[in-house]
C-alpha angles and dihedrals in degrees: 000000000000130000104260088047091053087061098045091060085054108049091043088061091050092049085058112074120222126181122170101288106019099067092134100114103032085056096047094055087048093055097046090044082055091049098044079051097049105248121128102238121189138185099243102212086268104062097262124132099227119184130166142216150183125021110237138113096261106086112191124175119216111204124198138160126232091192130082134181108264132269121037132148127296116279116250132147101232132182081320105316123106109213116197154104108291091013097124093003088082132298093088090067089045097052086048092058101055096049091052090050087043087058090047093042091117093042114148090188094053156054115196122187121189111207110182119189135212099209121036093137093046135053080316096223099153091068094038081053087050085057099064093037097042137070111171124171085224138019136214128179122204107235136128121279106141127266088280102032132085121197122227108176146020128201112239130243147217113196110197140184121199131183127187108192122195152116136318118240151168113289084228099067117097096221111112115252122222084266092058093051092038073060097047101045091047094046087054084059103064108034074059085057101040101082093057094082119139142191084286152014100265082052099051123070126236139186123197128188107234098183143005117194130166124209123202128181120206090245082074094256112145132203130190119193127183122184120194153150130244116198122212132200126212107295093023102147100239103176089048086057100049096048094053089047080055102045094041089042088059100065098045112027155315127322132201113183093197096177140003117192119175115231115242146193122185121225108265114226102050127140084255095052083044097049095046097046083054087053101046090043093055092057086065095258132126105237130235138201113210130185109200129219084219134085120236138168085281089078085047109046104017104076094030087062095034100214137120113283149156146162132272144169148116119270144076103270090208095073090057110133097355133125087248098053108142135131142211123257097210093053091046088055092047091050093064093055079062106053087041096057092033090056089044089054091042082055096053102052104296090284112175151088116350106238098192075103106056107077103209113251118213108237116196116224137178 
């Protein structure tokens, strides 16, 4: 596939808008860019486009998301810079894929298999399907590192909802009204969460509050409702968590867990790190190992499957889900030789850079 193609492909995917939950059209140009390209694409039960190619042993999974969160810039190709929804987070990366796979579609050496999901920033249930159909022998997930970077590990999430009802009442009364408990509950949480801090940020937990509402009827019934997220490192003692958001909650509300993702960080020195650093290091580029602050699909899919995996895409992951999300072209098409060369040394053994070297860097993302 040539350059200007590539980024056609691309483009046409960021034109198409695709929050969680409203990925149709943004699936239906997928599928009709596979077929135009010969593949044999198919809609797997849970929603996800799903193609294969090569024919060889080695069996990898490439793992990408159609959806985005709402809003972004308008889309417009630029001196060079495509600006857009879904640009770096994370259709760049999935665009990249296809047209490396494109590019290995006669491999003797491979099997590659695309999965593309449609909700990756929602309950993620595409990637939790791919793990009971599915059996790779490696795993890459399509999200933004950077054009020299691979990512190891993600810190897990709770996402929570809680709600306190009551009365309303004078402001006067001492009695403390279902905002002061919504207070008091959340403040519990994270002093719960405050003592697991580590050397660095990937290996502290966090929890953040992401919306406060209130709902009154006119019969004088109240209602405060918080929603957050709660970010977890490695040995962060999930269960015990939970239990205690689900005892405390008891007595003062009502909670709803809405998701629960483990955090997760790959083994550094596998054939599929190896044959990426090669990879990176033969465009002319110094590697880099990253853990995220984040959660992505790799939590999800990674130890379900229990195979060797890690992240990788074009992109500034800073510019995830903001109003200035955009990516350079150059950096997307270079990607691809990446992923290319990466996949072909993946095919032959593994061979490439030694890693004992590169010592992984935390990288904060939204």
């Amino acid at each position: 596939m040539r350059r200007d193609a590539a980024v056609a492909l691309l483009q046409g995917l960021v034109e198409r808008p695709s929050p969680t939950g409203h990925v149709e059209d943004a699936r239906r140009f997928l599928l009709d860019q596979l077929k135009g390209l010969g593949f044999a694409p198919e809609v797997d039960a849970a929603g996800n486009v799903k193609a294969q190619a090569g024919r060889g042993p080695v069996q990898v999974l490439l793992c990408g998301h159609l959806d985005t969160v709402p809003g972004g810039p308008a889309v417009k190709l630029e001196e060079g810079v495509l600006w857009g929804r879904g640009a770096v987070d994370a259709k760049g990366c999935l665009a990249a894929f296809v047209v490396a796979m494109h590019r290995l579609r006669a491999s003797d050496a491979l099997t590659l298999t695309l999965a593309a999901v449609p909700d990756e920033e929602g309950a993620s249930a595409g990637a939790k399907h791919l793990a009971s159909t599915e059996a790779p022998q490696f795993l890459v997930i399509g999200e933004p590192s950077g054009v020299d970077a691979v990512t190891l590990g993600y810190r897990g999430s709770v996402r929570l909802r809680f709600a306190v009802r009551g009365e309303e009442q004078h402001a006067g009364l001492p009695t403390p009204t279902p905002h002061d408990r919504l207070q008091a509950w959340w403040e519990g949480v994270r002093a719960w969460v405050q003592p697991y801090q580590g050397a660095s940020l990937f290996h502290s937990a966090s929890a953040v509050l992401l919306d406060l509402a209130t709902e009154r009827t006119p019969q004088g019934q109240l209602t405060a409702r918080l929603d957050a997220s709660v970010r977890m490192p490695p040995g962060f003692p999930v269960e015990e968590f939970l239990g205690f958001l689900r005892t405390t909650a008891a007595h003062h509300g009502a909670l709803e867990v809405i998701s629960v993702e483990q955090p997760y960080l790959g083994e550094r020195d596998t054939p599929l790190v190896r044959a990426f650093v090669g990879a990176i290091r033969a465009q002319d580029r110094r590697p880099r190992l990253l853990r995220k602050t984040g959660t992505s699909d790799l939590n999800n899919l990674a130890p379900r499957l229990g195979v060797p995996g890690l992240a990788y895409g074009p992109g500034d992951s800073s510019l995830d889900h903001t109003p200035h999300e955009r990516i350079e072209v150059a950096e997307f098409v270079e990607s691809i030789d990446v992923l290319e060369d990466a996949l072909r040394r993946l095919g032959a053994g593994g061979r490439g850079g030694a890693v004992q070297r590169l010592a992984p860097a935390d990288v904060a993302v939204p």
